[in-house]
Structure formats: structure tokens, C-alpha cells
N, C-alpha and C positions, 0 to 999 in steps of 0.2 A: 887216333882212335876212331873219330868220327868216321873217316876215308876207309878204315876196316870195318865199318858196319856194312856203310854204303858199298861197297864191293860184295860183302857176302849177300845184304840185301836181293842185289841187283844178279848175283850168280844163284840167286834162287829162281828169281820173277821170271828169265831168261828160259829156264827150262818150261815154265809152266806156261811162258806166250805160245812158244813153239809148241809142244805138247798139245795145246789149243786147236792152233792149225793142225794139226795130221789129222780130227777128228771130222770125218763127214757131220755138216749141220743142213738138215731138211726142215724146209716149208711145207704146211700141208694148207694148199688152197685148190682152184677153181673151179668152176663151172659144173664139172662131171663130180663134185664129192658131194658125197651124200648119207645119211644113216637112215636106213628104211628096217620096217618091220612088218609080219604076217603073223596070223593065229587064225587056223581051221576052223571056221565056223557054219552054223547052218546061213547066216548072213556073214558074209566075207568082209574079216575087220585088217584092215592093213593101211601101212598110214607113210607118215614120215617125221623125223624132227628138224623145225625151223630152224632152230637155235642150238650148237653146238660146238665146241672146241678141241681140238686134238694135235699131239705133240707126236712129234717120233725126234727122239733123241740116240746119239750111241757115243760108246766110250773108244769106240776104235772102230778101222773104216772093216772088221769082220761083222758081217750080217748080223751075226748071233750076237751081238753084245748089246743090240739095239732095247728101247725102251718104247712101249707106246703108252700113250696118256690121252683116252676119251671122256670127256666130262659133257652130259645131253643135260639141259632142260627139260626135264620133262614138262612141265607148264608149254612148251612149244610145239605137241605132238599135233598134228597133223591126218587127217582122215577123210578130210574132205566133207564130212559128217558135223557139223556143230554139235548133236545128240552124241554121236561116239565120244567125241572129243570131251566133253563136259563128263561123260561115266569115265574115260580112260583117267581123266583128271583126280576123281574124286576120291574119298577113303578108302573102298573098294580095290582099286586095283594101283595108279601110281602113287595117288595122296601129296599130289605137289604141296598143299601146304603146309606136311611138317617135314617131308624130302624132298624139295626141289630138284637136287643132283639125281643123275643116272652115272653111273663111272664103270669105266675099266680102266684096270690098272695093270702094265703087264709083270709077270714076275721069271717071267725061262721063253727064248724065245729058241725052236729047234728045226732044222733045215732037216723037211721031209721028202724033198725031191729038185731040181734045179730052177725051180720056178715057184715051190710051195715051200712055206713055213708053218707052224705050229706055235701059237701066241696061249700061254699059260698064263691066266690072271686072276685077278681078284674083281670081280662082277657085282656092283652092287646098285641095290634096286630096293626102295623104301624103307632104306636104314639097312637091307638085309646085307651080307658080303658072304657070298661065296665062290670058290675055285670055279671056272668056265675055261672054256677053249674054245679064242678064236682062229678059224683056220683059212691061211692068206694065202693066195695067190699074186706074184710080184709079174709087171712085167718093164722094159726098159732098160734094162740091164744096161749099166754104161753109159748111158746118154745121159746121166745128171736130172734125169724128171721122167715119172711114171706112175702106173695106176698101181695101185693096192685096193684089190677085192677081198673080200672075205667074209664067210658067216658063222655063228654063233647060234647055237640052240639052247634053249633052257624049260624049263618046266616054272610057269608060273605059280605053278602053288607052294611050293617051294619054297620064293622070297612074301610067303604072305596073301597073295591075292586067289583066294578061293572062293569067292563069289561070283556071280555070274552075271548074265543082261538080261535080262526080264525078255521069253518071248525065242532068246538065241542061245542056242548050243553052243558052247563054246570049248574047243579042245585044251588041252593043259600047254602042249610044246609052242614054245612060241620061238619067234626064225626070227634074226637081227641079220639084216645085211650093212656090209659094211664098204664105203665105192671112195675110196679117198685117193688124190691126185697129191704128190710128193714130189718137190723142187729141191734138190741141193743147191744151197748158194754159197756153202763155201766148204774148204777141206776138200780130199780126196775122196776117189768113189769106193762104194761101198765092194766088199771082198764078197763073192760066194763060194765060201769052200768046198768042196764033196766030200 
């Protein structure tokens, strides 16, 4: 009896190793990745985050089935400004201290040209969540490691932040770019269908 658990066990596990393998698994690191931002202003406020972590995961080596998962710090933004930096921080516009997180989460990813995708997500920003679209650019194709650009617009008043800087004009849309460098280190490569 025991030797018929252990076989059917083992003719489960068996499909799920393999199964495992046929999945392309990317690394998102070096040098060139980065999450940068702009907003129009009469003093030009654009910055970047220090601190940040992003996944791309898929369930199968087709493009489309992939997952992205960005999570900022915002307490890490970046301007170059200590003065920006302390207002972008504060209750007014990110409020690191009752949301630390920035996230996007993706939910439909769709293939709008041989080199461009369409990243459907949940965008959230001081507790707010709403639907955004990020729009990527791939390049690499095949060779197991490449760049993923892309940007994001949103209307800050939106999630909350409609107060201003004393002194600065400051426009509503605000621009997210997005410069991430992607390694496959195991599994098959990734499918682009047409």
C-alpha cells in the first residue's frame, strides 16, 4: 500500500518539475534599470527612486501570459533637491509615513506591435488603487537578456495629492518611466506571437 502512495506521489511531482522547466524565469537587474519621474512645472520637479524591487514572472514561454510586479519606496525618491524631496515625502503628496509602498501590479498584458506591449494594472499610490497603463517597449528578442522601457501617465489628483509648492505651478499629469534590464536564467525563451 505504502509503494502505491509513493508511485502515485511521485507521478504527480514528476509533471509539476517538468512543468517548472518549460516556464521562462527572468531576473530583473543592472546597471541601466531605473524608475524615473517628471511633472510640468514652473520649476522643473523630476527625480528618481533609490530604492525599489520588480518581478516579471510567466506562466508559459507566450509573451502574454507574463506578470510584472513593481513595488518603490517611495521614502527613496530622489530630486536631487533635499527641499523637493522632504515636500514629495510629506502628507501632501506621497505621505511615506502612513504608505510607504508605491506598486504596480499587472493584470492583462497585450501585444500591440512586434516590439510593443500594453501592461494593464492596478497602480497604487497613498493607499489609492487604480487601473493605469503601462506601455513597453521590449528589445532582445531571443538572446536571453534585454531592456524593457516603458511609461506611465497619471493624473496626480486623482490618487489624492492636490496641493501644491508654495511659489510653483505645478501641473496634474505626472510621467513614470520605466528602464528595466531582464535576464532569463532558466527555461525556454520567451514566444512573440502576431
Amino acid at each position: 500500500m505504502t509503494r502505491i502512495i509513493l508511485c502515485l506521489l511521485a507521478s504527480l511531482v514528476v509533471p509539476l518539475v517538468s512543468l517548472a522547466q518549460d516556464v521562462p524565469v527572468f531576473v530583473v537587474t543592472g546597471p541601466a534599470t531605473a524608475i524615473t519621474f517628471a511633472v510640468s512645472a514652473s520649476v522643473p520637479i523630476h527625480g528618481t527612486f533609490d530604492k525599489w524591487d520588480a518581478t516579471l514572472t510567466f506562466t508559459s514561454a507566450d509573451v502574454t501570459t507574463g506578470a510584472l510586479r513593481i513595488m518603490v519606496q517611495a521614502a527613496s525618491v530622489n530630486t536631487g533637491s533635499g527641499l523637493k524631496n522632504a515636500t514629495l515625502k510629506g502628507e501632501d503628496f506621497f505621505n511615506v509615513e502612513r504608505d510607504p509602498l508605491i506598486t504596480f501590479v499587472s493584470k492583462r498584458v497585450v501585444r500591440t506591435g512586434p516590439e510593443t506591449l500594453e501592461i494593464q494594472g492596478d497602480f497604487t499610490i497613498r493607499g489609492v488603487t487604480k487601473p493605469e497603463t503601462l506601455l513597453l517597449t521590449v528589445s532582445g528578442k531571443g538572446t536571453g537578456s534585454g531592456q524593457v522601457k516603458g511609461m506611465m501617465a497619471f493624473d496626480r489628483k486623482e490618487f489624492g495629492m492636490n496641493s501644491g509648492i508654495p511659489f510653483i505651478r505645478i501641473a496634474d499629469r505626472v510621467e513614470v518611466t520605466v528602464d528595466l534590464e531582464a535576464k532569463r536564467v532558466s527555461g525556454p525563451p520567451l514566444v512573440f506571437r502576431p
